[in-house]
C-alpha positions, -999 to 999 in steps of 0.1 A, spaced: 290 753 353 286 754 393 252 745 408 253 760 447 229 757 474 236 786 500 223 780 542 223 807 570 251 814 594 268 791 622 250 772 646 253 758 678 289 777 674 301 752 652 315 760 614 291 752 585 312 728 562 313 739 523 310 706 507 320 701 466 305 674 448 326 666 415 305 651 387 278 660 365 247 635 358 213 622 377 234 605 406 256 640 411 222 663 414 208 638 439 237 641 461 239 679 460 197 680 469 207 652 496 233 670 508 215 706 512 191 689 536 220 680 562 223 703 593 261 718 598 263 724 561 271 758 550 271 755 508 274 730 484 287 737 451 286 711 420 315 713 399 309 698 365 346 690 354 370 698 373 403 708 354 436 699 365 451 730 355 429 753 379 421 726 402 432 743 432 406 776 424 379 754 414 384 739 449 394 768 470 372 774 502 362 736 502 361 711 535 350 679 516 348 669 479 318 643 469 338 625 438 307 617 413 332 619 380 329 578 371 358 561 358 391 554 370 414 580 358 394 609 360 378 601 391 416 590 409 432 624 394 397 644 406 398 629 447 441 636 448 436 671 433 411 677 463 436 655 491 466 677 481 444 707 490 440 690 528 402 684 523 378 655 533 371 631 503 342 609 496 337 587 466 307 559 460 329 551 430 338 512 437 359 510 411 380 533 423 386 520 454 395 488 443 420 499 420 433 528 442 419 525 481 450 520 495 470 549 476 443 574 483 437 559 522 472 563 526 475 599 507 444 609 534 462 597 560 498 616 552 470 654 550 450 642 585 421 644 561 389 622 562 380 598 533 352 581 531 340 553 508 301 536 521 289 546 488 311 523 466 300 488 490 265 479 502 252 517 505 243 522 539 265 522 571 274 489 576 306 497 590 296 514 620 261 487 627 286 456 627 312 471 646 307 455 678 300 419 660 330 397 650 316 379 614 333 346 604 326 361 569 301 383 545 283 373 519 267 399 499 249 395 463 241 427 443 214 434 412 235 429 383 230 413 351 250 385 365 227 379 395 197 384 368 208 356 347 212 333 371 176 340 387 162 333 353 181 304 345 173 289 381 136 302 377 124 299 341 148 272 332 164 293 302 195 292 289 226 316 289 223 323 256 188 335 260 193 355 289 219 377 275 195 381 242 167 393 271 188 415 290 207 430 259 172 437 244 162 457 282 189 478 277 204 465 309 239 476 321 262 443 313 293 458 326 287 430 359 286 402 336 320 390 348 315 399 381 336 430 379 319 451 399 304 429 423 344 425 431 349 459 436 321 465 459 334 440 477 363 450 481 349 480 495 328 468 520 361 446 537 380 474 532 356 492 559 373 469 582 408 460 574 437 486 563 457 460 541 452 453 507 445 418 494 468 404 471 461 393 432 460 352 444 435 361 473 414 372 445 388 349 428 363 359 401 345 337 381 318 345 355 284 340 353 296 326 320 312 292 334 275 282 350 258 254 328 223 254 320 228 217 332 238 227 365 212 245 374 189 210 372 220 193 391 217 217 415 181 212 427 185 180 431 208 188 463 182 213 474 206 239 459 205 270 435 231 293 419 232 327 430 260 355 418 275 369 453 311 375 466 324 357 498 344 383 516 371 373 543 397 391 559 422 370 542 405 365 504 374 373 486 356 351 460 330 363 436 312 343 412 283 315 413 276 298 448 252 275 460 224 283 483 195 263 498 160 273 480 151 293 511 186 312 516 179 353 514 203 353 485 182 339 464 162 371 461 193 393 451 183 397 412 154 424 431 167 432 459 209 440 470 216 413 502 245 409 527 245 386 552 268 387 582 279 352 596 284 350 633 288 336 667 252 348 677 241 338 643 236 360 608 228 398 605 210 402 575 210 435 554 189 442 523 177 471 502 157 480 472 171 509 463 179 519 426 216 524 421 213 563 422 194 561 458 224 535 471 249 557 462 231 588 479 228 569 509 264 559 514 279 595 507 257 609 533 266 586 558 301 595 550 294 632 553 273 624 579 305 608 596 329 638 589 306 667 602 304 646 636 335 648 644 345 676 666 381 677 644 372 664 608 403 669 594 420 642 619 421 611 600 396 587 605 409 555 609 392 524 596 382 499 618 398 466 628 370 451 646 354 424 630 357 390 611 372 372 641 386 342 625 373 314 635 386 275 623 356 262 605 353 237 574 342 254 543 312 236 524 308 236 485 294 220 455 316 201 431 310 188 398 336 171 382 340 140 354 341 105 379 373 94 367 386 127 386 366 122 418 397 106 431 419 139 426 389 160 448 392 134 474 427 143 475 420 172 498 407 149 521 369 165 523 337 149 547 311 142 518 281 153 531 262 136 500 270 126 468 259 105 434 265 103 402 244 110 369 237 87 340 263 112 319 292 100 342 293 133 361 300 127 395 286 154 422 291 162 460 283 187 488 320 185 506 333 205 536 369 211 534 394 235 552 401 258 524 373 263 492 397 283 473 422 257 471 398 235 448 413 240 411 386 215 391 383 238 364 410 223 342 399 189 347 364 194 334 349 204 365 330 233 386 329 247 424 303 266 439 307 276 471 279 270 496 268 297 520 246 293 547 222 270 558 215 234 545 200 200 548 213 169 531 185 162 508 161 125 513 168 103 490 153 107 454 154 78 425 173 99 401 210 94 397 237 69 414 242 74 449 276 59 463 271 40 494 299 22 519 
């Protein structure tokens, strides 16, 4: 079945683009209506399914395919079909492009065609509003389940257990729960500005499932809470729990998606409250929005490599860790920026150290959390050991 939307003639003496959107579903009629509203668009035509075997009819007389399939398989075989053709791709499918970005930039590249992925990140054009800043790094926390069950453990003191019950009796989308595709929207978003892949080692995920209900009370009493986000460098990206103060923007992600930009003139911050659907919608059309600029849209588009100067400074984090194996952290030779230990023999620190990532505490009983952005050394309370001299 084929859904079109047909325009009037050429304007301004420039072609009116026939645009495909591949997909069926609530997010694929959104785009088509979205799409029909943009100037320099001549038709848009929904394609349901789109079968290998007549691909190339099914696509005939298309400049750009919109991939709304889903999936992996489908969705890679779908955008290639349309590539092989020579047309302009767009996908807001992040799971694709963390399995196959570089395949499919560099297939784009070999047809001088345009492909375009703002959809599968953040949802809005971040690549083109941060181009003239140089970030140290990106920190960016989405509204998953994982993000959910960390606000309600942090807010309503619950435990894991019970938060999975809730969100299982909502009916809401657990697929996130592992951080799986807060990883590949990461990925996305740094691979608006960097062409080369990251390799499996420069790749950290942790579940939500590692957080103890305990650490949520350890937390606060550094002025801390857990948050689900991914760290995003040019040279590794982290997702998982981190550590933000009480006041940090991040701490509102379970409602609200959040990026924040760390830089020399200090941090861009990005939010929206847009459903999934809408955030998807956004980011195609900014890609299409991108192609029918361009006086030649079938030159390739090149991704940018402006950005994430990098810049020498100590990484901060929160470690937990049995305090017969405090000696094996100080190893790394970290600045303590406060520490003490609990009745339970756990001993606890806010460190800054040159390389996070390269804290492996997990086998010995322990736990990392990152810190991002601001914070203060709490005063001092009456609970706990604190180490002096």
């Amino acid at each position: 079945m084929t859904i079109a939307h047909q325009f009037g003639s050429t304007a301004y003496g420039r072609k009116h683009r026939t645009i495909l959107v591949a997909g069926r579903g609530e997010a694929a009629v959104a785009v088509v209506h979205a799409i029909a509203k943009l100037p320099m668009v001549g038709s848009v035509r929904q394609i349901a399914q789109l079968d290998m075997k007549t691909a190339g009819a099914q696509l005939a007389g298309g400049d750009l395919l919109v991939d709304m399939t889903g999936g992996v398989a489908n969705a890679f075989q779908t955008v290639m079909a349309a590539l092989e053709q020579g047309m302009a791709c767009v996908t807001a499918n992040p799971m694709l492009v963390a399995a196959h970005g570089r395949v499919l930039r560099n297939a784009a590249r070999g047809q001088h065609a345009f492909f375009g992925f703002q959809g599968a990140g953040f949802g809005m054009p971040v690549a083109e509003m941060m181009a003239a800043t140089t970030p140290h790094k990106v920190t960016v926390s989405f509204v998953t389940a994982a993000s959910m069950a960390l606000a309600r453990m942090a807010f309503r003191n619950e435990s894991l257990a019970h938060v999975s019950a809730h969100l299982k009796m909502q009916n809401i989308d657990l697929s996130d729960w592992g951080g799986k595709v807060t990883q590949a929207r990461a990925l996305a978003l740094r691979s608006q500005w960097f062409n080369e892949e990251l390799r499996g080692q420069n790749l950290l995920r942790v579940s939500v499932e590692q957080v103890e209900p305990a650490d949520v009370r350890r937390l606060r009493e550094f002025g801390l809470q857990p948050v689900f986000a991914a760290d995003i460098r040019k040279d590794e990206v982290y997702t998982g729990p981190m550590a933000v103060a009480v006041g940090s923007p991040l701490v509102h992600a379970n409602v609200q998606d959040v990026m924040v930009a760390e830089t020399e003139h200090g941090d861009i911050l990005l939010t929206h409250t847009a459903n999934e659907t809408q955030r998807m919608v956004a980011g195609v059309i900014a890609d299409i929005r991108q192609f029918l600029r361009s006086a030649k849209p079938v030159e390739v588009m090149e991704l940018r490599e402006s950005g994430f100067k990098q810049v020498e400074v100590p990484e901060r984090a929160y470690v937990r860790v049995p305090y017969a194996m405090r000696e094996r952290v100080l190893g790394f030779k970290p600045e303590i920026l406060t520490e003490r230990v609990d009745g339970d023999g756990q001993w606890q620190a806010v460190i800054a150290v040159e390389r996070v990532s390269e804290l492996q505490l997990s086998a010995a009983g322990g736990m990392v959390y990152p810190l991002s952005g601001a914070w203060e050394p709490p005063a001092a309370s009456s609970g706990g050991l604190r180490l002096v001299g």
